[in-house]
Structures are given as structure tokens and as C-alpha cells.
C-alpha positions in Angstrom: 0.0 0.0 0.0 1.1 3.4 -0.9 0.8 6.4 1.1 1.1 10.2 0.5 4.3 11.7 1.9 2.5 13.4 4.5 0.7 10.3 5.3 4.4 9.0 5.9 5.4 12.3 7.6 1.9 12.2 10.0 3.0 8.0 10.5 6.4 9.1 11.8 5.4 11.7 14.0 2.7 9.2 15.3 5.5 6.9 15.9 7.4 9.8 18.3 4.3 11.3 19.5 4.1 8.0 21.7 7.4 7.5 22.8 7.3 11.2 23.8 4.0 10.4 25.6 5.5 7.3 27.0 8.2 9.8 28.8 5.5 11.6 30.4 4.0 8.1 32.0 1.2 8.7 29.7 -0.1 6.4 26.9 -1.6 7.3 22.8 -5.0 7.6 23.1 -6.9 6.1 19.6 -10.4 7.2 19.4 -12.8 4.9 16.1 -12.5 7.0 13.4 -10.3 9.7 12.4 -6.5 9.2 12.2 -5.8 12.6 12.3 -7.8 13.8 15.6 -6.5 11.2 17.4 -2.5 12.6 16.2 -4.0 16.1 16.8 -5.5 15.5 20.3 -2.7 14.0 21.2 0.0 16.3 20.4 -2.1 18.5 21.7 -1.8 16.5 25.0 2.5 16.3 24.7 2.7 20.2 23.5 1.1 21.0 27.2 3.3 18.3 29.1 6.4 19.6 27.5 4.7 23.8 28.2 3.9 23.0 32.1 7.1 21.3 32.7 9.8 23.1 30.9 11.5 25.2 33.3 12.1 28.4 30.4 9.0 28.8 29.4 6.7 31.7 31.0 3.3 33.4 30.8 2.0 30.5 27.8 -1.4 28.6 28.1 -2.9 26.2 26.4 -3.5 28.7 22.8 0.1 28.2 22.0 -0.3 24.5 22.3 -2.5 24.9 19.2 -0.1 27.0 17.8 2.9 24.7 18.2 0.5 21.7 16.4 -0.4 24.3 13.7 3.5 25.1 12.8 4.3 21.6 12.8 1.4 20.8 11.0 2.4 23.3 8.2 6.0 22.2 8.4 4.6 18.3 7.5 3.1 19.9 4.5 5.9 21.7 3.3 8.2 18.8 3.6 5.6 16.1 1.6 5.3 18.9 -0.9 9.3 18.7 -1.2 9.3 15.1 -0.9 7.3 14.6 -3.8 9.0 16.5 -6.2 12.3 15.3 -5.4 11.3 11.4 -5.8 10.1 12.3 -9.1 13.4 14.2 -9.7 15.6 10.9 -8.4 13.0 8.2 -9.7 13.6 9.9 -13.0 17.1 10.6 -13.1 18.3 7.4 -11.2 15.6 5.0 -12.7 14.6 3.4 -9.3 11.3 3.3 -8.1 9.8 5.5 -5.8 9.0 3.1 -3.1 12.8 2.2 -3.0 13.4 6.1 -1.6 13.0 6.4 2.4 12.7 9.7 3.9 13.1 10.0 7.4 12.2 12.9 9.7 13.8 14.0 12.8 12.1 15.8 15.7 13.2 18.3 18.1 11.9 20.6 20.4 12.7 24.2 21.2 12.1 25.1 24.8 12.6 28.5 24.8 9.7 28.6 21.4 7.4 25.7 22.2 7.4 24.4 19.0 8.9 21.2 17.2 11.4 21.7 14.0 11.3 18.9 11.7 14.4 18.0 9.3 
């Protein structure tokens, strides 16, 4: 099965949403349904673990949770956007087939900007 590159991107960031919940001694909640609420809802949920208990961050509630899941949200976008038009660039050039390329994403966190950088 075939996915999207931001299907792959979202899938990763699943992936270290729950050890990053695991941390926190708290566990991935799945509702039936949507994918995509339950990886929302639940970022939402590590975005105010990692605002309450970081030690250089002052005078932020909850509304820059929701901005921290919006800027990574956009940054996921960007990235599948640039993802797929350079596997069509090296499926083309290199004559391989696009399943054979693996991105990989890495995650951090700024403290001091309560948002995650993805590279």
C-alpha cells in the first residue's frame, strides 16, 4: 500500500508522539474513526506536558499549544510537498522506483519557542 508523503510524515510523527507520551508516564489515546484527531488530540496533549514542565518557558497557556500543532502541521506539509518532487526528480534521473526512496524525519523541540522543527 502506498501512502502520501504526508501520510508517511503524519505516520512518523505518530510513531514519536508515543514514545514522547511514553516519557511523560502517559499512553496514545486512539479514538474509532479519524486518524488525524486522534495525532491532533494527542499532540495537543504532549505540547502541554512539554509547556507546564519546561523550566524556560513563562506566561503560555494552552493557545500556544494549538499554535505549536499548527506550525508543525504546516512544516509536515511543506516537507511532503518537497518530498514529492524530489522522488520524481531521483525516480527519474536514477531510474529506481519511488517506493525504493525512504525519507526520514527528525524531531526536536525548542524550549525557549514551544514548537517542534522537523528536518
Amino acid at each position: 500500500m502506498s501512502f502520501s508523503y504526508l501520510e508517511q510524515f503524519m505516520r512518523q510523527w505518530k510513531v514519536h508522539l508515543k514514545q514522547q507520551l511514553e516519557g511523560f508516564g502517559l499512553s496514545y489515546v486512539e479514538v474509532e474513526g479519524d486518524d488525524q484527531l486522534d495525532i491532533k488530540a494527542n499532540s495537543l496533549t504532549y505540547f502541554a506536558c512539554l509547556r507546564t514542565t519546561s523550566q524556560s518557558i513563562f506566561n503560555m497557556d494552552e493557545s500556544r499549544d494549538e499554535l505549536a500543532w499548527v506550525m508543525l502541521e504546516k512544516q509536515l506539509k511543506a516537507l511532503a510537498k518537497k518530498a514529492e518532487i524530489g522522488t520524481s526528480s531521483l525516480v527519474s534521473k536514477l531510474h529506481i522506483e519511488a517506493p525504493q526512496i525512504l525519507i526520514r524525519l527528525n524531531f526536536s523541540y525548542d524550549n525557549e519557542q514551544h514548537i517542534i522543527y522537523v528536518s
